[in-house]
C-alpha positions as CSV (number, residue, x, y, z in Angstrom):
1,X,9.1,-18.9,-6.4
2,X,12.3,-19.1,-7.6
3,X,14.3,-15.6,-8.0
4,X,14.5,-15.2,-12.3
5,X,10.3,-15.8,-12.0
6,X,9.9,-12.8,-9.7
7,X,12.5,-10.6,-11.8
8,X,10.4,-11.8,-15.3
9,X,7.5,-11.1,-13.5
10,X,8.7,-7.6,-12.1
11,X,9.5,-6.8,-15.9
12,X,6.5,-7.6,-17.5
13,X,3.5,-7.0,-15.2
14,X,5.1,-4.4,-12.4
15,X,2.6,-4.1,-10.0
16,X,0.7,-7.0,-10.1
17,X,1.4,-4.3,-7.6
18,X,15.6,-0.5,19.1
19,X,15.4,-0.9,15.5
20,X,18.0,1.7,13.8
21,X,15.3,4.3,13.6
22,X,14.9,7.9,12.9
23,X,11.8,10.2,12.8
24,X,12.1,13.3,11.0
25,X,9.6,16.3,11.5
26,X,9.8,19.4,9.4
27,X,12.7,20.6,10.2
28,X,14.6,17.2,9.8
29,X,15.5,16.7,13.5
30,X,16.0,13.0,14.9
31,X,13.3,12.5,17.6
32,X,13.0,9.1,19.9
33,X,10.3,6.9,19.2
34,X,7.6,6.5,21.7
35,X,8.0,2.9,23.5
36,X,5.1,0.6,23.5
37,X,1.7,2.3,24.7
38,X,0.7,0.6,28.3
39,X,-1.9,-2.0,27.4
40,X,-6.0,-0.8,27.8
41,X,-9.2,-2.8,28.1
42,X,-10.2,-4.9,25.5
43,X,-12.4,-3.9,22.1
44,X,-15.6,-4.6,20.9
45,X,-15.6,-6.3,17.1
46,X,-18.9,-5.3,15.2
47,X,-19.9,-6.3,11.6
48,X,-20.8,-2.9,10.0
49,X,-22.3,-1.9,6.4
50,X,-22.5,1.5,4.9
51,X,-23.0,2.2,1.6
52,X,-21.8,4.2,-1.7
53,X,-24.0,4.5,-4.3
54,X,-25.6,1.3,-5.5
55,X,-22.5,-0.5,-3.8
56,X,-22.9,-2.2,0.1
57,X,-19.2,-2.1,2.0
58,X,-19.0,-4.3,4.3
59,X,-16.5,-4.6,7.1
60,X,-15.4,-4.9,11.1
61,X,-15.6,-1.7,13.4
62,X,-13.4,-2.3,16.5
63,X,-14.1,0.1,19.3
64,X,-12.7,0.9,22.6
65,X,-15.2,0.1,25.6
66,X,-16.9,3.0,26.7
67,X,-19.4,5.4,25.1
68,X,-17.0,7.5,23.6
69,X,-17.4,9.2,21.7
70,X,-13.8,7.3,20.1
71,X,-11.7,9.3,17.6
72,X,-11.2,6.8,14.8
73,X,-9.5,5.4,12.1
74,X,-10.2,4.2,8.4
75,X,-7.9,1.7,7.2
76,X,-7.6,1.3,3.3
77,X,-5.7,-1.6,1.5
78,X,-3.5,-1.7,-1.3
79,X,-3.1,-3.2,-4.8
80,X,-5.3,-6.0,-5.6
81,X,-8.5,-7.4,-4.3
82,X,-8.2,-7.9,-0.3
83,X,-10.5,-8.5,2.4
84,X,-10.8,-6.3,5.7
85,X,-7.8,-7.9,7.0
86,X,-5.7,-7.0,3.9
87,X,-5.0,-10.9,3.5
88,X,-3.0,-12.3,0.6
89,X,-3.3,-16.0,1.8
90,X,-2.3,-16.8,-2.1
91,X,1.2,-15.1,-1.4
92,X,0.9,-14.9,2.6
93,X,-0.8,-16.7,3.9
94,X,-0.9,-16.2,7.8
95,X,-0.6,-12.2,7.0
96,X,-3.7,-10.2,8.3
97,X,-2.0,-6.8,8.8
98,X,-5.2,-4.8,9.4
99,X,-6.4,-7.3,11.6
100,X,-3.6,-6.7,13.8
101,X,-3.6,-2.7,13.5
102,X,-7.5,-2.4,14.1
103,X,-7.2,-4.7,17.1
104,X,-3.9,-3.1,18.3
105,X,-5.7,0.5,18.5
106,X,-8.6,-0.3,19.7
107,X,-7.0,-1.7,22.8
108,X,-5.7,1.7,22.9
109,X,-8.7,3.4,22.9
110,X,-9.3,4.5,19.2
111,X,-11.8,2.8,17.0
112,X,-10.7,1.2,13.9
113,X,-13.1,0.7,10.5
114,X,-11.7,-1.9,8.3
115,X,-13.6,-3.1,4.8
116,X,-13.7,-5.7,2.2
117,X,-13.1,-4.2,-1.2
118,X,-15.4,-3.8,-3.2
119,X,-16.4,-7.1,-4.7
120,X,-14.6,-8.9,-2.5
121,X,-15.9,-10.6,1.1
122,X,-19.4,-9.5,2.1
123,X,-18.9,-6.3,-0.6
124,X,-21.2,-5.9,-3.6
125,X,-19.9,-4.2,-6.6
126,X,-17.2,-4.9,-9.2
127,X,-13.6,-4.7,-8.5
128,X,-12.2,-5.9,-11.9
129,X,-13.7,-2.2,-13.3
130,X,-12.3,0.4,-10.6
131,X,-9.8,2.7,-10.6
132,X,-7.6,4.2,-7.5
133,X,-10.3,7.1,-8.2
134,X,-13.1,4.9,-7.4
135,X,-11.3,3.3,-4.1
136,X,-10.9,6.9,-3.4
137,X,-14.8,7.2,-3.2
138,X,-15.2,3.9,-1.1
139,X,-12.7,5.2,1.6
140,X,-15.1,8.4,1.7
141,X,-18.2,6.7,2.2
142,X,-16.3,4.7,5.3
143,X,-15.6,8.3,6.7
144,X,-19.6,9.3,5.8
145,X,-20.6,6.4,7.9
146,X,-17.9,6.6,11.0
147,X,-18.6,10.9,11.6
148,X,-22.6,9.5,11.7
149,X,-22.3,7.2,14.7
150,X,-23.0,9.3,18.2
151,X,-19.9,6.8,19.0
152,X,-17.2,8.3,17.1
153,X,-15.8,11.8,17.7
154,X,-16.1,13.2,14.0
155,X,-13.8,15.8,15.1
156,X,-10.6,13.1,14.9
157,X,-11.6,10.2,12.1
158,X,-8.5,9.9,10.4
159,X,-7.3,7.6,7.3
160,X,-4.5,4.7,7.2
161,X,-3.3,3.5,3.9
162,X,-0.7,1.0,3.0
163,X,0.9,1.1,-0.7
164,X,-1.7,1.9,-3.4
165,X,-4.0,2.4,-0.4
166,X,-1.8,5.5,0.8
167,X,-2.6,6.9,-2.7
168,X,-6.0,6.9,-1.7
169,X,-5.3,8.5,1.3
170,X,-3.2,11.8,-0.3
171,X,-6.7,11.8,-2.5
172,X,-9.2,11.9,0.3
173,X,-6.9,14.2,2.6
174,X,-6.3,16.4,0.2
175,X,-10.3,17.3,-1.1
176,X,-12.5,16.2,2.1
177,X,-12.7,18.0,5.6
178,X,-14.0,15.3,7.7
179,X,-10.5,14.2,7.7
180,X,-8.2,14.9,10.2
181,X,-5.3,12.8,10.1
182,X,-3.6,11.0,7.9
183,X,-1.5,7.4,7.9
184,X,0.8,6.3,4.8
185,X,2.1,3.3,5.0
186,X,4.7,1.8,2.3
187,X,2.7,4.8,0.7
188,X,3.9,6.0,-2.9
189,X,4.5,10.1,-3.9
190,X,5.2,10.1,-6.8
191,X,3.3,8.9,-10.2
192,X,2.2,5.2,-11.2
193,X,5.2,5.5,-14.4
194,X,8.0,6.0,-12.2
195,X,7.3,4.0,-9.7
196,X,7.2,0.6,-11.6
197,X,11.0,1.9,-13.2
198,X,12.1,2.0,-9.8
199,X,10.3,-1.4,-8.5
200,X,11.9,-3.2,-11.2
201,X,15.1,-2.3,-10.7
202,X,15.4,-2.7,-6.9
203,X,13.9,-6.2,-7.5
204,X,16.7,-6.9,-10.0
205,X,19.2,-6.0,-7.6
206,X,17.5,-7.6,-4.9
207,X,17.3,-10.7,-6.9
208,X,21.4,-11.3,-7.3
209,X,21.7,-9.4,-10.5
210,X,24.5,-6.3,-10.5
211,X,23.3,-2.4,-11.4
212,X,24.3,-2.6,-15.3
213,X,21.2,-5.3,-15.2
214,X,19.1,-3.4,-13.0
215,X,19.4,-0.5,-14.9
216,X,18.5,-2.3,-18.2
217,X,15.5,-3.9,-16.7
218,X,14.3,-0.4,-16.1
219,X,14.9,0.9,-19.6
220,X,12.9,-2.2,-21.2
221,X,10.4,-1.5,-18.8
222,X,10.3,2.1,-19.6
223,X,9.7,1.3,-23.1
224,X,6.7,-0.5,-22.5
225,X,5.4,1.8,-20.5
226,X,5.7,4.1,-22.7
227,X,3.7,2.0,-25.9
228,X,0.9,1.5,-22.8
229,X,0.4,5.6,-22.2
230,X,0.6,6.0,-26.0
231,X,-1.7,2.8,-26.5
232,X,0.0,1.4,-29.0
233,X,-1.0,-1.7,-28.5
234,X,0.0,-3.5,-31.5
235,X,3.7,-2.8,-31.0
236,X,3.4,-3.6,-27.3
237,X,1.9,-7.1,-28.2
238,X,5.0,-7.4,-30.2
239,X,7.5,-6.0,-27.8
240,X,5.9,-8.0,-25.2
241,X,6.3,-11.5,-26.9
242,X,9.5,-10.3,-27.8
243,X,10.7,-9.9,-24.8
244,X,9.3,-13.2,-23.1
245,X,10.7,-15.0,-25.7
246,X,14.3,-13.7,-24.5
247,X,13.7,-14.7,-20.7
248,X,12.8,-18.1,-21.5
249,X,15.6,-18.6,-23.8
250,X,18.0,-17.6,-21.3
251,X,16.6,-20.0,-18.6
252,X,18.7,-23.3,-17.9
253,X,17.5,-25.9,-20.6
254,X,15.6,-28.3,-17.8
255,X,13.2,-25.3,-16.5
256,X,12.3,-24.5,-20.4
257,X,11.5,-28.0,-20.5
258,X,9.5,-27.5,-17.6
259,X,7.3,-25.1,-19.0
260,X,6.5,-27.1,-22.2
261,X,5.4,-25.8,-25.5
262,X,7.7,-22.4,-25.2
263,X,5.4,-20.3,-28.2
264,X,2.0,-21.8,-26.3
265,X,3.5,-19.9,-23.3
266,X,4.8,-16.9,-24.8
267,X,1.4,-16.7,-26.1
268,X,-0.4,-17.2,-23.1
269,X,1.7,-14.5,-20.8
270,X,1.4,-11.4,-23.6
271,X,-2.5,-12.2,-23.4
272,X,-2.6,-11.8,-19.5
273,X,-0.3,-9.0,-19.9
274,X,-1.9,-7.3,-22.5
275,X,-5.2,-7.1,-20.4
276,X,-3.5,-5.9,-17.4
277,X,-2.0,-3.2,-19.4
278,X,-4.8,-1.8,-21.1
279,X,-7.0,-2.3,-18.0
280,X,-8.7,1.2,-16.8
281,X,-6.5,0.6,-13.2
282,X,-3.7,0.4,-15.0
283,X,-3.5,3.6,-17.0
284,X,-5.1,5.5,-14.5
285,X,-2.3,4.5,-12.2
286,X,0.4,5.5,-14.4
287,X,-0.4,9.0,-14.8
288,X,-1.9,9.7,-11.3
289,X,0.8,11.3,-9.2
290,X,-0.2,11.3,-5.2
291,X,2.5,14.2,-4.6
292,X,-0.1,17.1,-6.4
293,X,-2.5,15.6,-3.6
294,X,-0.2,16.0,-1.0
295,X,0.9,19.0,-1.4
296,X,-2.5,19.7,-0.6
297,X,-2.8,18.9,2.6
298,X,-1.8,20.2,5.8
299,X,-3.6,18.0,8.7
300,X,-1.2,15.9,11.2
301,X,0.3,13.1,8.3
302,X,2.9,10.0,9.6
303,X,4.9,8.7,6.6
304,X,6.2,5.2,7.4
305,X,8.5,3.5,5.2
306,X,10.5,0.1,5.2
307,X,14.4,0.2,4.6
308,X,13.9,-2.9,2.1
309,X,11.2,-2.5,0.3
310,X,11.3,-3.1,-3.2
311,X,8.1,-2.3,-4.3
312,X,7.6,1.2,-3.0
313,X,11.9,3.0,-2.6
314,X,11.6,4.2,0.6
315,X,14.4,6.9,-1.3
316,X,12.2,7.9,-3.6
317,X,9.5,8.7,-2.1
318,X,10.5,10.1,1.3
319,X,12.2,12.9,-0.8
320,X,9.2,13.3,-3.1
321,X,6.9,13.6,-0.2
322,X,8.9,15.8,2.2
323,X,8.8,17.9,-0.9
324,X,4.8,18.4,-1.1
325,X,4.8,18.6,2.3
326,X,6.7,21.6,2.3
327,X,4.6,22.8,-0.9
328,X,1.5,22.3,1.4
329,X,3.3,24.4,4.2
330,X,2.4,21.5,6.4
331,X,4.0,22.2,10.0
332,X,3.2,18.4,11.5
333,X,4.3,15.4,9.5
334,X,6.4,12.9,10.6
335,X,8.5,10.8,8.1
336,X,9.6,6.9,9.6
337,X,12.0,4.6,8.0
338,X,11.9,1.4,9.6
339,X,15.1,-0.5,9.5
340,X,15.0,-4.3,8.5
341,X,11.4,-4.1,7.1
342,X,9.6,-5.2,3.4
343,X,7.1,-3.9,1.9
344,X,4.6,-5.4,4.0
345,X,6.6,-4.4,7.2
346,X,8.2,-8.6,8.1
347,X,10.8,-8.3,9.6
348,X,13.0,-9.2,5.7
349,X,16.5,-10.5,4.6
350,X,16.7,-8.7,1.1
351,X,13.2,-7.4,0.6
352,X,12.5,-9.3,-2.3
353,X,8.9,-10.3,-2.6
354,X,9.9,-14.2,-3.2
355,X,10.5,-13.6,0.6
356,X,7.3,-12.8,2.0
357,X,6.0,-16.5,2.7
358,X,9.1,-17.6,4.4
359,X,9.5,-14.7,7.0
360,X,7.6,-14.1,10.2
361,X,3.6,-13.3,9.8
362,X,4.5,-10.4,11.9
363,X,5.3,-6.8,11.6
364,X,9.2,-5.7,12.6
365,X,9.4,-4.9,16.4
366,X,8.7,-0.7,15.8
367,X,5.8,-0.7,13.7
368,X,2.7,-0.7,16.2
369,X,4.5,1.5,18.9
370,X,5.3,4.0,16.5
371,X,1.6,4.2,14.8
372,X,0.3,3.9,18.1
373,X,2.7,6.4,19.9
374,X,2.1,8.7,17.2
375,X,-1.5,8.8,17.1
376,X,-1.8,9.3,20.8
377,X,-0.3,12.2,20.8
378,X,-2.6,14.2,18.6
379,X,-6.2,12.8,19.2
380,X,-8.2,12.1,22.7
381,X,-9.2,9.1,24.3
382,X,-12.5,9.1,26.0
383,X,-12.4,8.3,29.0
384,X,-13.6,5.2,29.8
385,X,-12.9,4.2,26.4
386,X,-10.3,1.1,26.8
């Protein structure tokens, strides 16, 4: 897609949602990075259900050979409806990122629960209606169902997150005991409203455009923003047109012919707006701010973040969490900001999401040794288990 398609889209929907590496604990030292964990046994895939409410989840459970009992990890995806591999084959295809976590633990001894969404996959219920809330309970009823099994040591079941999924995560750490460590991955800390400003206007820049345009793509987004929590909806139908109107005008004359009947268009992006903005998700997102929820909790947490991601400022929100951790009182967290990485941890050029398809279906050289490395040092592997 070309670049001014990403930016438009950026303004107008948001979220349609030996590395040069440093760790920081809580006191801010630089610490080395464990190298790659020595290889185990293979795993064990198993097709799993549990259930929440009137809703089946179904997913993959990966464990270690052995009896165990495994400690064990819940992965939970992010924006959008995604299978237990947290594939977006419409924008990725290739990508399976929780295929190759789950299957990169488990080698290592730890068990791995991944899901399909609800409504997605082999999952009954109704995606199109949920909130982060509601993935919140899903991720719960995965930890119900792992701290059941006589496999799984339900002293060490821990949660993974990536982007909206790390909101879940802050959620669940912060209200349920069974949980005792935490993963956030691309993972946001501060509330729904300021994190779309700030995606927008690192997606301007990352686009081409200079910082007087960035920061004008954030104040028109802030103004609609702001009709959406004050559901004005009348003005932001108007505002909305308005505005599309503007960035087709200032496209090159053969890609307006292109698009055909311009008012037929205009007309047919503030509809599919409109509904994303008044959807239930979409409200609830902008007010909910993950940094009350973690600076909640004070079990082991790792913070990964990617230097170029545009979606998710790894500025932003490493300050805005190492802030609630230090509300919480939290003595082991580990903040990670991996150089050269996207959103979705490729290995990236600008970060730009127009990217994603054209880079490496692979995560940057650090990511597993440093999820891996990090987890081994604060839960045990049975023995015999991999």
């Amino acid at each position: 897609m070309e670049t001014w398609k990403w930016i438009a889209l950026a303004v107008m929907v948001a979220l349609a949602a030996a590395l040069a590496l440093s760790v920081r604990g809580p006191e801010g030292e630089i610490t080395p990075v464990p190298t790659m964990i020595e290889l185990r046994d293979p795993f064990v895939a198993t097709d799993v259900t549990f259930a929440h409410g009137d809703i089946t989840l179904a997913g993959t459970l990966t464990l270690p050979h052995g009896e165990g009992p495994h400690p064990a990890l819940v992965l939970v995806s992010g924006t959008g409806p995604q299978d237990r591999d947290s594939a977006i084959p419409e924008v990725v295809p290739g990508y399976r990122p929780f295929k190759w976590i789950a299957e990169h633990l488990s080698a290592r001894g730890i068990a791995v629960l991944r899901f399909d969404d609800r409504g997605v996959g082999a999952s009954t219920g109704d995606f199109a209606s949920a909130t982060t809330a509601d993935f919140a309970l899903d991720a719960e009823a995965a930890i119900t169902y792992l701290v059941s099994r006589p496999d799984i040591d339900p002293g060490h079941v821990g949660l993974l997150g990536h982007s909206e999924g790390a909101m879940v995560v802050a959620m669940v750490a912060a209200r349920n005991k069974n949980v005792a460590f935490a993963v956030s991955m691309a993972g946001v800390s501060v509330d729904g409203y300021e994190t779309i400003i700030r995606q927008v206007e690192l997606i301007t820049l990352a686009g081409g455009l200079d910082a007087e345009q960035a920061a004008e793509a954030g104040r028109e987004q802030r103004a609609v923003l702001d009709l959406v929590r004050g559901r004005d909806w009348e003005a932001l139908e108007a505002r909305l047109a308005e505005i599309n109107r503007k960035q087709i005008a200032a496209l090159p004359p053969e890609q307006q012919e292109a698009l055909g009947d311009p008012e037929q268009l205009v007309q047919a992006m503030v509809a599919q707006q409109m509904a994303s903005f008044r959807s239930d998700w979409y409200r609830y997102f902008l007010d909910y701010d993950p940094g009350e929820d973690w600076a909640q909790v004070t079990i082991p947490v790792l913070a990964i973040f990617a230097e170029l991601d545009v979606q998710v400022d790894p500025e932003q929100n490493t300050a805005a969490f190492e802030r609630a951790m230090a509300q919480a009182g939290n003595e082991d967290f580990t903040v990670v900001v991996l150089s050269g990485a996207n959103h979705l941890f490729q290995p990236a050029v600008t970060g730009g999401p127009w990217e994603y398809p054209t880079l490496p279906q692979e995560f940057v050289p650090m990511f597993l040794p440093t999820l891996t490395g990090w987890l081994l040092e604060r839960v045990d592997v049975a023995e015999g288990g991999g």
